[in-house]
N, C-alpha and C positions, 0 to 999 in steps of 0.2 A: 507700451512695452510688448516685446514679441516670446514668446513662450515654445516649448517644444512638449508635447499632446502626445502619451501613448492612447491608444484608442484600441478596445478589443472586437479586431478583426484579423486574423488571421494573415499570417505573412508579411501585415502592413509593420513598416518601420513609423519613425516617431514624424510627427508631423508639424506644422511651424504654423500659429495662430498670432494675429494681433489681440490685445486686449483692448478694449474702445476704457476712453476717458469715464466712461460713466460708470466703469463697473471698477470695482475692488478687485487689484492688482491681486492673484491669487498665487498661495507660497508650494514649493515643490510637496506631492500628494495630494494638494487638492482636486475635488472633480469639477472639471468644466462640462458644459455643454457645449458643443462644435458641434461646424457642416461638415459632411461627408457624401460629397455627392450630391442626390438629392433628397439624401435624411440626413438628420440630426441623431448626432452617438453623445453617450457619455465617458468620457475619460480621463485622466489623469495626468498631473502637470509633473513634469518629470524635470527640466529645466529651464529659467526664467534667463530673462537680458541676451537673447540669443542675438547673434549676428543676421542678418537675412540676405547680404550678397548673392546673387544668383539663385535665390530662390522664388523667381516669378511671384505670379499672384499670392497675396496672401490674404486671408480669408480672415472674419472676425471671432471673437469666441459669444457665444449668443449668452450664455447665466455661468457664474462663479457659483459652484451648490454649497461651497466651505470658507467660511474667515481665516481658517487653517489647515493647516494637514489632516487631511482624512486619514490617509495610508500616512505612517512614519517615515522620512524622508529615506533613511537607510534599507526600510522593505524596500521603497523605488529603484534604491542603487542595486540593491539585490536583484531585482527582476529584469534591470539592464542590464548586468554583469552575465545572468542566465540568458538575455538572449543574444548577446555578443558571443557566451563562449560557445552556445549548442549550435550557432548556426541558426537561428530565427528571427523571426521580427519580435519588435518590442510587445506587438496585441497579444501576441501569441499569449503573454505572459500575466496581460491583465485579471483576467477572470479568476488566478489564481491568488490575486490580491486582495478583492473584493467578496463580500457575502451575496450572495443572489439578488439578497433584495435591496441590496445599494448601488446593485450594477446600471436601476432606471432613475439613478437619481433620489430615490428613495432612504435617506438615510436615518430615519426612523421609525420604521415598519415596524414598530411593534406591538405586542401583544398585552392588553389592558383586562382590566375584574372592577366590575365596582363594589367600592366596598361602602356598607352601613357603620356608622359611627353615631354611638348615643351625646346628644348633646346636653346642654345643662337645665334646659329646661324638661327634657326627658327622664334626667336624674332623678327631679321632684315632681314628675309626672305622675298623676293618678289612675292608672287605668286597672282594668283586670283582663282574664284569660289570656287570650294566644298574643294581642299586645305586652300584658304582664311577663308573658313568658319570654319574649322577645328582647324587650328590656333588660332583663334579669340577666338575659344572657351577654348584650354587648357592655351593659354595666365590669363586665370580669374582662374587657378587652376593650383599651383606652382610647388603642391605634383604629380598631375596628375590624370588622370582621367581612369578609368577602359575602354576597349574594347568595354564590353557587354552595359555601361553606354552612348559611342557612338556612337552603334550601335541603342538606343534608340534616340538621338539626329539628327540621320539620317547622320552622318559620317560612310562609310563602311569599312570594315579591308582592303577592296584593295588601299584606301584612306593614309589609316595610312601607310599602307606596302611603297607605294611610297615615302610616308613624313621620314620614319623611311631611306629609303633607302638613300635618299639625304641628310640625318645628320639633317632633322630640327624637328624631335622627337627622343625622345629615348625611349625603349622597358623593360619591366623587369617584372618581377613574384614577384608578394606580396602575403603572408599568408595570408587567409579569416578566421576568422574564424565562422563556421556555427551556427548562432546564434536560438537556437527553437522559441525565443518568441520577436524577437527585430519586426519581422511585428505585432506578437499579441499585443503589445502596441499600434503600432502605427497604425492599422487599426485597432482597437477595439474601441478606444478612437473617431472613425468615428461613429463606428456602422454598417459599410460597410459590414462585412464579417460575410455571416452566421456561418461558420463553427469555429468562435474563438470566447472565453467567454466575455463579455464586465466587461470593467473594473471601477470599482466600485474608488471614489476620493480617493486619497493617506492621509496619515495619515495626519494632519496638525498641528506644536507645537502649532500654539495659537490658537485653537479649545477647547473648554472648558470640561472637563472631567467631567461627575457624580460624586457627592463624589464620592460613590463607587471606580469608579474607580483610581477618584486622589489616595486613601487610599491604593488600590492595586498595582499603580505605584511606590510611596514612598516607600510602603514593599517593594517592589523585590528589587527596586535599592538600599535600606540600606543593602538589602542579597546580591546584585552583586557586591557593594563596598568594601566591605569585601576581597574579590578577595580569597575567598574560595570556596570549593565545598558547595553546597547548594542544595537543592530539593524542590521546592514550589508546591503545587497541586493549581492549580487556577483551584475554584470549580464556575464557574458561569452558570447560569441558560440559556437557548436559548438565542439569543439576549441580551446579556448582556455588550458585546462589548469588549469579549477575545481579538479579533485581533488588537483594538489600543490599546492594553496594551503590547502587542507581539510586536508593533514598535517603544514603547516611550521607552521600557529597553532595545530595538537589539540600538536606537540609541545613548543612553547613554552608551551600551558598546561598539560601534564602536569610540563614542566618548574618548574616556579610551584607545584607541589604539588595541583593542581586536576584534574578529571575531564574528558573529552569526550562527549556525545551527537551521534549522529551517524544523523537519519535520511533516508530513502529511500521514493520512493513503492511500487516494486514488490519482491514477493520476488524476480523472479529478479534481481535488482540487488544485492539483499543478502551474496550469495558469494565475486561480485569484489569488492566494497567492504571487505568485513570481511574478505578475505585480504589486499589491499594494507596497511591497518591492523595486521593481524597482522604481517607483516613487518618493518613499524616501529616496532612496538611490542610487539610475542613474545604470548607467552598471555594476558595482562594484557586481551585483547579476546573481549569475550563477542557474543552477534549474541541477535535475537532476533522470531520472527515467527511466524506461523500455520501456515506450513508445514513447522515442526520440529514432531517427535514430539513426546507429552506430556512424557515421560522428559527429551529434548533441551529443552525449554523448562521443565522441572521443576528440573534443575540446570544449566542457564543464568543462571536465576533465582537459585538460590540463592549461586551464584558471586560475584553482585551484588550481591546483598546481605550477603553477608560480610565486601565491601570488598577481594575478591579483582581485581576488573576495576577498570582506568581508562576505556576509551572502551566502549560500549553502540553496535552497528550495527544499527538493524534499521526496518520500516514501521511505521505511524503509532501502534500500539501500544505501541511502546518509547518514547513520552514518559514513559510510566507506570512506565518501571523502577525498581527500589530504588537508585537510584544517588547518591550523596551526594557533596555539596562540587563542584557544576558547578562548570564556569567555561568552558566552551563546548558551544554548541549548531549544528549545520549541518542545515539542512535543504536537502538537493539537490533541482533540478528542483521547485524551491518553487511553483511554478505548477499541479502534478500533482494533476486529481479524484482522485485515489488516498488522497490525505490524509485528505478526507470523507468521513466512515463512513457508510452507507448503512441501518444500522439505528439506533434511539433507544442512547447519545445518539449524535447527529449530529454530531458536533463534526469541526473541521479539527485534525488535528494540528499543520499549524504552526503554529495561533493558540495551541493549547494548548501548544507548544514555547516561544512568546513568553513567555507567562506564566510559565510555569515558569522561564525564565530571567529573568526580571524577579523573581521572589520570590528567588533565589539569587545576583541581581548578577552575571549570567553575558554572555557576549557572544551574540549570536545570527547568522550568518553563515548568508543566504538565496541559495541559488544559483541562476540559470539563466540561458539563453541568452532565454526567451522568460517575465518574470517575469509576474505576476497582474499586474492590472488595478489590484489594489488594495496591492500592494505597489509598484509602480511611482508610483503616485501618492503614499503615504507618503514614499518617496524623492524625488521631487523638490515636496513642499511642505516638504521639511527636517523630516522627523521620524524618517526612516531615512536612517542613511548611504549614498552610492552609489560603489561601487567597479565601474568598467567595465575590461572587455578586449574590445577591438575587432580582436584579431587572432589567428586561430592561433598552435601552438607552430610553431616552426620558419618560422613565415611562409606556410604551406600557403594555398592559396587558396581560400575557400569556391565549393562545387558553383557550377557554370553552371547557370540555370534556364532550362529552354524552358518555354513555356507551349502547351499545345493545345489550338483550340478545336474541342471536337468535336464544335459545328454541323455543320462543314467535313465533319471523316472520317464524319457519319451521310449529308452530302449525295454523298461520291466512294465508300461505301463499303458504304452500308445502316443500317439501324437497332439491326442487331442484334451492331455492331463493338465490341467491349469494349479490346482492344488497339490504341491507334492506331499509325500506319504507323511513327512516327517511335519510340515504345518498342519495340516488334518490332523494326524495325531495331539500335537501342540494346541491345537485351539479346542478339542474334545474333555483334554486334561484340563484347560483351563477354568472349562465351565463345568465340570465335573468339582472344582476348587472354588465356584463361586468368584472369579478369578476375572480380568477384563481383556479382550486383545483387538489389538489394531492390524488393519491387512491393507499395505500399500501397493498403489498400483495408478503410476502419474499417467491414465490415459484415459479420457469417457468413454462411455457406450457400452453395447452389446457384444458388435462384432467391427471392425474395423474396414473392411471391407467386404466387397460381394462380386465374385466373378463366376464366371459359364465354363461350366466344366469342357462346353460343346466348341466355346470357341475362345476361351481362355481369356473374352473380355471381360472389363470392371464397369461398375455401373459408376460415372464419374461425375462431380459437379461441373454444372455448364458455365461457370463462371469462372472458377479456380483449378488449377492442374492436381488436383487432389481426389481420390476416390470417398464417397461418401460414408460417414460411419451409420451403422445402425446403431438406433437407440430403440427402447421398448420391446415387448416381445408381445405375440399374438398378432390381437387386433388392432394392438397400440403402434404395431412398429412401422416407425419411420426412417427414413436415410435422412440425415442431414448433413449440412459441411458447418465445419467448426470454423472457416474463417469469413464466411461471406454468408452465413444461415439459410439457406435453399434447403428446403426441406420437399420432400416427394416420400412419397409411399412406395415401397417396398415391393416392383413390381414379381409376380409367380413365371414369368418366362424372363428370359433376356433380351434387353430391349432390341442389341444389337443383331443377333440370328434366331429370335424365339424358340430358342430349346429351352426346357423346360428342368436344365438342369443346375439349378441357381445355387451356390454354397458358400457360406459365412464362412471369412478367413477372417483369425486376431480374435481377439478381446481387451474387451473396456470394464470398469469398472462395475457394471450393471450388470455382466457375467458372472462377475469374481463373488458378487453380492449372492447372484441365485446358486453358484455354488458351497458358498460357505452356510446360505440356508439347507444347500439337500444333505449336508456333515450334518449342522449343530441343530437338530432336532429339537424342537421347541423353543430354540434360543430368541433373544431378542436381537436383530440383526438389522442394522442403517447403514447407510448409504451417503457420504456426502462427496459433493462435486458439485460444480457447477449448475447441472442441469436441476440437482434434487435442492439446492438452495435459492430459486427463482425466487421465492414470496421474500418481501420484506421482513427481518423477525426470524426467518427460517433456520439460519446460523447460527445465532446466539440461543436458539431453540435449541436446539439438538448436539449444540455441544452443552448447552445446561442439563438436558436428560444423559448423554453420555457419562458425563461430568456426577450424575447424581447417583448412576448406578440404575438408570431406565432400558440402558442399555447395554449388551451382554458383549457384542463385536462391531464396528463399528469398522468398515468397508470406504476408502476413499482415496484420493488423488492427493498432489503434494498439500494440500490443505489441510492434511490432518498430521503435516510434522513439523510445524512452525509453531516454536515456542509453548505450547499447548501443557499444561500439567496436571496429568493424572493418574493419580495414586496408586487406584486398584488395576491399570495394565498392567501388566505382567509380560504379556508376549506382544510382538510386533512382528508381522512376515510380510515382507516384502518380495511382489510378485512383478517378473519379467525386470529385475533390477537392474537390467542391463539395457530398459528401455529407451533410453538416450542418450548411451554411446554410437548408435548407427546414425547420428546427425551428421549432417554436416558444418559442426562450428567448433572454432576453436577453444570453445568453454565448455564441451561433452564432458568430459573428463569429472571438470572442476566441478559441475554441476551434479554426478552421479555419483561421486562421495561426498558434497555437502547433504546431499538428496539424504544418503542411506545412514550419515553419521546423526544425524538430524530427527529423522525416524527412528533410530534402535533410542536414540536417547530417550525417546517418549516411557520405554519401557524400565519397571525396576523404580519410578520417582519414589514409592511410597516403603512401607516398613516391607514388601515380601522382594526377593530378590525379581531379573527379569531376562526375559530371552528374547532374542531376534535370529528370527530366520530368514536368508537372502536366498532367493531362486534367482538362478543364470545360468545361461549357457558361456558365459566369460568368466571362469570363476578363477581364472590366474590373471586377469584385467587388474592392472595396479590400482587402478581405483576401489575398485571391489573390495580387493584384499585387504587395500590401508584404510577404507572407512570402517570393514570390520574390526581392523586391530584400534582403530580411534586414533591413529597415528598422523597426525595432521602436519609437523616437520617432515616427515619422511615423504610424505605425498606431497608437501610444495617444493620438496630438493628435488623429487622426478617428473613432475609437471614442470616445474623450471627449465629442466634441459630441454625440452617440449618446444615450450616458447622462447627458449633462446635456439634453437635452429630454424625454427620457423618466423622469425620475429614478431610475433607479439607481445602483446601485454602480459607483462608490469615494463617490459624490457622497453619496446617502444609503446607508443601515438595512435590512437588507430583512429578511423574516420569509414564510416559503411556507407555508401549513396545508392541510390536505388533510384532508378529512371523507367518513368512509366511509358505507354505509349499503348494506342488502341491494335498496333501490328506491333509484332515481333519482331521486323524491320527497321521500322520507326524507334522503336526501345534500344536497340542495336546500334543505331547511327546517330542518334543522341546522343547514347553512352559514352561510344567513340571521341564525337567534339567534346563532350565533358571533357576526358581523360587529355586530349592532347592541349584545352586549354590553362589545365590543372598543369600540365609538362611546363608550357610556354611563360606560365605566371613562376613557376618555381626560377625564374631565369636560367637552369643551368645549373644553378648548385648542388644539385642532386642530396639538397636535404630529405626531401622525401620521394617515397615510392609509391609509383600508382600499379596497381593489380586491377585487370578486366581493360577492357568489359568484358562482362561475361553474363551468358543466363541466371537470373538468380535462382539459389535452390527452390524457390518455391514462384517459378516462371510463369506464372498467370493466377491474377488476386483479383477478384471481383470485377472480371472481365476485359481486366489489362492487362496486357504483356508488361514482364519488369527485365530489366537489363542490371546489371550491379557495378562497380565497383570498388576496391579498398584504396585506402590512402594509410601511406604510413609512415610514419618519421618520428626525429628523437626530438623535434621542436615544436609544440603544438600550433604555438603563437605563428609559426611559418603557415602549418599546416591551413589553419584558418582565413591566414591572407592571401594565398593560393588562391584557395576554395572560394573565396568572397570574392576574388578580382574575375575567376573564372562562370561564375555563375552570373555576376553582371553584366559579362556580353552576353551571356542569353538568356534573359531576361523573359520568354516567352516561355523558358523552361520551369522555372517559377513554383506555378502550381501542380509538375510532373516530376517534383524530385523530390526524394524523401532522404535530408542530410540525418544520421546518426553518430553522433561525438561519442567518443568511448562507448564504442554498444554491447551492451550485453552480450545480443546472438545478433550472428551475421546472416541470421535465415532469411 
C-alpha cells in the first residue's frame, strides 16, 4: 500500500511512502516513522491507496507508532485545507497538530505518583506508632493515597517501604495527569495567590438575562438546533455580557450531546475564560496554548483526545484540537491580529474555526464589540447572522470621551508634554477617589529614537532599516530593535561625526510610566508590555495584583485593552492615539478605532460611572471621532468607501508577498519575475491585479533586503492558482518568499 506522509519540516508538501507487508497498514492520522534524507522524522498519514505514477523512487515507511488515528481524520483534512489555502506546505501545519511530546513518537509521556494502598492483611495488621499511624490513615482511603500526599502527613517512604515489605500495603504507579489550571481554581477562588487571575462567579441558569440578551440566547440556540453550519457575528458593545451568552449556548449544546470550542486571541485571556467554563461545566474543560509546559499541553492533549473533555479553551492553535463531534465554535474578540499567525502558515484562526465548523455542521458564534471589517460586512449582506447588544448589563453607561487636542497643550505647554493637563488632572482625581485608571500607549520603550543634533543622524540597527528604540534609563539603557533584537549601549557621542550632542526623540511606554510616577505621588504604578512580562507567570501576576486593587495605574501597550475586566477603573487615557494612523497599511484606520473603542470600554465595568481621555494631534480623524462616539455602523459606512476606491478588503482578495534577497537588487529582480509570472499564469483574463514590485515599507529585516508585492482579485481560488503555478517555475525562490493570504498588515 502506498500512503501520502505530512512530515514537519517546513515548506515541504506531502510525501509518498510504501508500506512493507510486515507492518500494519496504518489509517489516515496515524504517526509513521519515515526517511527523510539521511534522518528519520515522524509524521502523519494524511492519505492511504495513493496512486504513484511518476513519482520515482519510493521509499519505505520504517514503524507504524498507531493501530489508529492519532490526530482525528478531520483535524488532518483541516490542516490540508490550511495549507492549500494560505499558500504552504503541508509540515508547515503539523506541529500544530501534535503535543510536543508525541512529535518524537512519544505518545505516552506521561506523568506517574505512586501511590500506597492498605491491603487485607494490613487491615488486621498488629502494629503500633508511626506504622499504626500509617495504617490508620490509608485504612480511610480504599483507592489509596499518593507517597508525596504522605509524605505531607508526616508518614515517610522508609515507613511505607517496611509496611509494603511485610504485605500490609501495596505499591503501584498511577497516571497523573498535569493539570494548568486545577490549583488556578482552586486557589483563586481564595484570593491567596498573587501570580493567578481571580475568578470572576460562573454562569448561573436562574440568573436573569437583559432582554437583550434573552433575545440573543433564543437566536443562536434556534441556529444551533438546526444542527447546521451557521455563522452569528454577536456584535455587543463593551460590557455587554458576550460571555453569558457564550455559556448559556456551549450548555445547550453540551446538553444536545455535542462539544464546544472556544477560542481567545491572547493567553492571558485563557485563565479566566477556562475557569468560568470550568465552573459550569466541572473538569470536563481542558485549555490549551503556548504558554503551558510541554507536560501541561502533552496531557491536555491527550484528555482530548480521549474523549475526556467537552469544551476546548484556548488561542488560535486550539482550532487544531483532537476534539470530536462539535456543535459549537466561539471565537471572542473576533477582530483580534492575534488570530494570524505570523510565521508560515499564516493562516487566521477564525477563518480556520469557520471551516472547521462548516465540515462538522457546527454553529460558529463571533464576538466583539469592535467586529472586522470583513465580518461585519458578511453580516449585513446576509451571509452571517447579526445578533447585536447595544447596551450594558445592568444598564451601566459607556465611558464619557474627552477628546484632546494636543496642538493646544504643545502650544500652552511646550513640546516636550507627554501627559496633558486634562489626564494629569484625571488620574490625581482618581486616586484621590481611591479610584483605578488605565493609560494606553501601543508603543515600548523610553525614547524611540536617537539623533545628532550636529549632523542630524540616527543611531540605526545594522540589520533592519529601523532606528533603534531606547529602553531603560541611566545605567540600564539600552537601544534595541524590536524586529531583529540587536541590542548595544547607548553610545555619549554620535557614532557618525562624534559630537557630543545626542537627543532622545518619541516615547514608549517606559516614559509614559516615569511620568505618571512624577504626577501620582506615592501611588502604586506598573507597567505592562512586553519587555516587563519576560518571566513566565509575570502576566497573570500583575494583572491578579491590578485586578485585586495592588495597583493604583497600571501603564501599557495594546495588552491592556483586550477583553480584560475591571471594576474599579474608572478612567482610561489614551496617549499619542493617533499612533498608528502614520502607517502605511490599509487597516490603520480599522485598527485605531478598534484600538481606542476597546480601551475606553475597559472603563466604567463596575458600580462607579467611567471616563476616557484620547490625546491626538488628529482629533477630526474619523476614526478618532467614531471610536469615541462607540459608532461602529458609522465607521464601517466610511471606511467602506475607503476600500471601495482603493480596492480592498471585504470588497476584494488580497494576497501580500514579500521577496527577500541579500542586495536590494536581487529583491527587486526577483520581485519583478514573481509579478510578470503571476501576469502570464492569470492567462489574460485579468481576474486579478498585481501591485509592485515595490520596496517594502520596512526595506531591510534582519539583514535582507525585501521587495513586495500585492495581488488582488474577486476570485481567491484564481488568485492561488496563479500564485502556485508562478511560484513553481522558481522553485529556488522557495525559501525567499513570504506568501501572506488575507493579511492583516501589509508592512
Amino acid at each position: 500500500m502506498f500512503i501520502l506522509v505530512a512530515v514537519p519540516v517546513p515548506s515541504l508538501d506531502l510525501l509518498t511512502y510504501s508500506v512493507p507487508d510486515h507492518l500494519e497498514p496504518p489509517h489516515v492520522g496515524a504517526r509513521v516513522v519515515v526517511p527523510l534524507g539521511a534522518r528519520v522524522v515522524t509524521g502523519i498519514v494524511v492519505e492511504r491507496h495513493v496512486a504513484t505514477e511518476g513519482r520515482g523512487e519510493i521509499k519505505q515507511v520504517k514503524q507504524v507508532l498507531d493501530t489508529g488515528a492519532f490526530v482525528p481524520p478531520e483535524v488532518v483534512a483541516l490542516a490540508r485545507w490550511t495549507a492549500e489555502y494560505y499558500a504552504s506546505g503541508v509540515g508547515d501545519t503539523i506541529p500544530a497538530l501534535l503535543p510536543p511530546m508525541a512529535r518524537g513518537g512519544r505518545a505516552d509521556a506521561h506523568k506517574t505518583t505512586r501511590i500506597a494502598a492498605i491491603t487485607v492483611m494490613g487491615a488486621e495488621a498488629e502494629v503500633t506508632g508511626k506504622a499504626r499511624a500509617a495504617l490508620d490513615l490509608l485504612s480511610g482511603a480504599p483507592t489509596g493515597v499518593s507517597t508525596p500526599e504522605l509524605a505531607r502527613r508526616g508518614v515517610s517512604s522508609a515507613v511505607i517501604a517496611s509496611l509494603a515489605k511485610q504485605g500490609f500495603v501495596s505499591l503501584r504507579q498511577d497516571r497523573v495527569d498535569r493539570d494548568p489550571f486545577s490549583a488556578h481554581v482552586a486557589i483563586s477562588a481564595t484570593g491567596s495567590d498573587p501570580g493567578l487571575t481571580p475568578v470572576r462567579p460562573g454562569s448561573d441558569p436562574d440568573r436573569p438575562l437583559t432582554p437583550e440578551q434573552t433575545a440573543a440566547v433564543d437566536r443562536l440556540l434556534a441556529l444551533a438546533r438546526t444542527g447546521e453550519f451557521r455563522v452569528a457575528l454577536l456584535h455587543g458593545v463593551t460590557g455587554s455580557g458576550k460571555t453569558e451568552i457564550y455559556l448559556r449556548v456551549a450548555a445547550a449544546t453540551l446538553a444536545g450531546g455535542r462539544r464546544a470550542l472556544v477560542l481567545v486571541p491572547e493567553i492571558a485571556l485563557t485563565p479566566v475564560t477556562a475557569a468560568l467554563f470550568r465552573q459550569v461545566f466541572g473538569e470536563r474543560v481542558a485549555i490549551q496554548h503556548s504558554g503551558l509546559s510541554d507536560g501541561e499541553r502533552h496531557d491536555q492533549w491527550q484528555r482530548i483526545r480521549r474523549g475526556d473533555i467537552d469544551v476546548v479553551v484556548g488561542t488560535r492553535s486550539a482550532v487544531f484540537a483532537p476534539l470530536e463531534r462539535i456543535g459549537l465554535i466561539v471565537v471572542d474578540e473576533e477582530h483580534d491580529g492575534s488570530y494570524k499567525q505570523e510565521e508560515s502558515p499564516r493562516y487566521n484562526g477564525r477563518d480556520v474555526a469557520i471551516v472547521r465548523a462548516q465540515r462538522a455542521g457546527a454553529l460558529v458564534i463571533l464576538g466583539s464589540a469592535t467586529p472586522s471589517m470583513e465580518s461585519y460586512h458578511r453580516a449585513v449582506t446576509g451571509k452571517y447572522e447579526r445578533v447585536v447588544l447595544e447596551r450594558r448589563v445592568l444598564d451601566r453607561p459607556l465611558a464619557a470621551v474627552t477628546v484632546v487636542d494636543m496642538r493646544e497643550e504643545y502650544a500652552a505647554e511646550g513640546p516636550d508634554v507627554i501627559l496633558s493637563r486634562a489626564l494629569r488632572e484625571g488620574i490625581e482625581q482618581r486616586l484621590a477617589q481611591n479610584e483605578q485608571a488605565l493609560v494606553l500607549l501601543n508603543r515600548r520603550g523610553f525614547a524611540t529614537a536617537v539623533f545628532c543634533r550636529q549632523c542630524a543622524g540616527t543611531i540605526d540597527c545594522p540589520n533592519c532599516s529601523v532606528s533603534l528604540v531606547v529602553h531603560g534609563e541611566g545605567a540600564a539603557r539600552r537601544a534595541r530593535c524590536h524586529y531583529c533584537n540587536f541590542t548595544s549601549r547607548v553610545p555619549p557621542t554620535c557614532p557618525l561625526c562624534a559630537g557630543p550632542y545626542l537627543e532622545h526623540a518619541g516615547f514608549g511606554t517606559e516614559r509614559v510610566e516615569a511620568e505618571v510616577k512624577k504626577i501620582a505621588h506615592g501611588a502604586r504604578v506598573a507597567r505592562l508590555d512586553r519587555d516587563a512580562i519576560r518571566r513566565k507567570g509575570s502576566l497573570a501576576g500583575l494583572l491578579s495584583r491590578f485586578r485585586d486593587g495592588e495597583i493604583d495605574v497600571l501603564v501599557g501597550t495594546q495588552m491592556i485593552a483586550k477583553g480584560h475586566d475591571f471594576p474599579r477603573v474608572t478612567l482610561v487615557g489614551v496617549v499619542s492615539a493617533d499612533v498608528g494612523l502614520g502607517l502605511a497599511d490599509f487597516r490603520a484606520s480599522e485598527r485605531t478605532f478598534q484600538l481606542l473603542t476597546q480601551v475606553a470600554g475597559r472603563a466604567g465595568r463596575g458600580e462607579q460611572p467611567g471616563e476616557a481621555i484620547v490625546q491626538t494631534i488628529y482629533p477630526g480623524h474619523y476614526s478618532i471621532q467614531l471610536a469615541c462616539r462607540q459608532d461602529y455602523p458609522a465607521f464601517y459606512e466610511r471606511e467602506l468607501q475607503f476600500r471601495r476606491a482603493m480596492r480592498y478588503p471585504p470588497l476584494v482578495s488580497l494576497v501580500n508577498i514579500v521577496v527577500r534577497s541579500r542586495t536590494f537588487a536581487g529583491a527587486m529582480d526577483d520581485a519583478d519575475g514573481l509579478v510578470q509570472s503571476v501576469q502570464r499564469a492569470d492567462g489574460g483574463r485579468h481576474d486579478l491585479r498585481v501591485l509592485g514590485p515595490a520596496p517594502a515599507p520596512l526595506g531591510r529585516l534582519r539583514g535582507e533586503y525585501r521587495a513586495q508585492l500585492l495581488i488582488k482579485g474577486t476570485n481567491r481560488r484564481r488568485i492561488r492558482e496563479a500564485l502556485k503555478v508562478a511560484l513553481a517555475k522558481r522553485p529556488e525562490l522557495q525559501r525567499r518568499v513570504i506568501v501572506d493570504v488575507d493579511p492583516m498588515s501589509v508592512m
